[in-house]
Structures are given as C-alpha cells and as structure tokens.
N, C-alpha and C positions, 0 to 999 in steps of 0.2 A: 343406338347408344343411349345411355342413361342421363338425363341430366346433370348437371356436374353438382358435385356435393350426394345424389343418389345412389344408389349401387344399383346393378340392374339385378331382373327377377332369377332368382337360381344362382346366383353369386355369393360367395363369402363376405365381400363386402371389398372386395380389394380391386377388383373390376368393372368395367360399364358393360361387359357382356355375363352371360352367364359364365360359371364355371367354364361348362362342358368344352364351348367356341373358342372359347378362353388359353385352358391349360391341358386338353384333355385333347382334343379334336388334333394339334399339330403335331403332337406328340404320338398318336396312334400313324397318322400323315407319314410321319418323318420314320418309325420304326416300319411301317411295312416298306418303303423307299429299300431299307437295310436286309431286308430279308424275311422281319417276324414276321410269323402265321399267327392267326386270333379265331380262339374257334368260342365265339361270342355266345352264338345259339347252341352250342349242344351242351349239355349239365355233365362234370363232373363227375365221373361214378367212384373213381381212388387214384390215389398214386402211389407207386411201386416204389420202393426203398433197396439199399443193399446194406443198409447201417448205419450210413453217414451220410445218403445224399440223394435225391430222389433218381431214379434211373428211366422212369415211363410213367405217363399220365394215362388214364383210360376214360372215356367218354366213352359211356354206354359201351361197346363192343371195341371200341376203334382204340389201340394201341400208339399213343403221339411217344415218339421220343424224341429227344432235341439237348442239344449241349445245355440247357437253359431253361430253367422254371418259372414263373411269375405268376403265382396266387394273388387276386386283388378280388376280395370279397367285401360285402357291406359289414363292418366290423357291429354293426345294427343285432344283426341275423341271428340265431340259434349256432351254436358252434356245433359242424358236422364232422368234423376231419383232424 
C-alpha cells in the first residue's frame, strides 16, 4: 500500500495499488466466474461482420464466435482494424 497522500506505482492517481490490482484484476476474476473466455495471448487476425454487427472473431486460424464482442486495445497503438 502506498503511503497516504502518495499514489502507488502504475496508478492513476486514484488508488494505493496499481491500476491493474486495482480495477482490472476483479473484474477479469468476476467475468470468467460468468462464463467469459479471454484469449489474452493469441493476436487478432479480423473480425467478420454481416453489416451491422460483428458475427466471428478470428485469431490466426481459430474461428471465436460468441453472443458478445469486447475489443480493448491500447488507444496508444497504430490503428489496425
């Protein structure tokens, strides 16, 4: 924990731990509890559309479909997509 009045390292400034511990770690916790799958390590190769809404994700070869999307990229990055 961070001293008080400090923020801790990796924080926004709103927490004594970092982000990650923070807001990030119970919330992945709590969604896989519910069912989500997180395919963390394998890259994004496109996502399949029908017009209005994505219909399948493809990572390299492997065909994900799922009621439900969630793109969370570093808004940092080169835009690929």
């Amino acid at each position: 924990m961070a001293p008080r009045g400090r923020r801790a390292p990796g924080s926004a400034g709103c927490c004594s731990k970092p982000d990650s511990e923070y807001w990030f770690n119970p919330w992945v916790k709590y969604l896989r509890e519910e069912g989500v799958d997180f395919y963390w390590e394998k890259p994004l190769a496109r996502l399949e559309f029908d017009g209005t809404r994505i219909i399948s994700a493809f990572c390299a070869a492997e065909r994900i479909q799922a009621d439900a999307y969630i793109l969370a990229i570093n808004p940092s990055l080169p835009r690929r997509f």
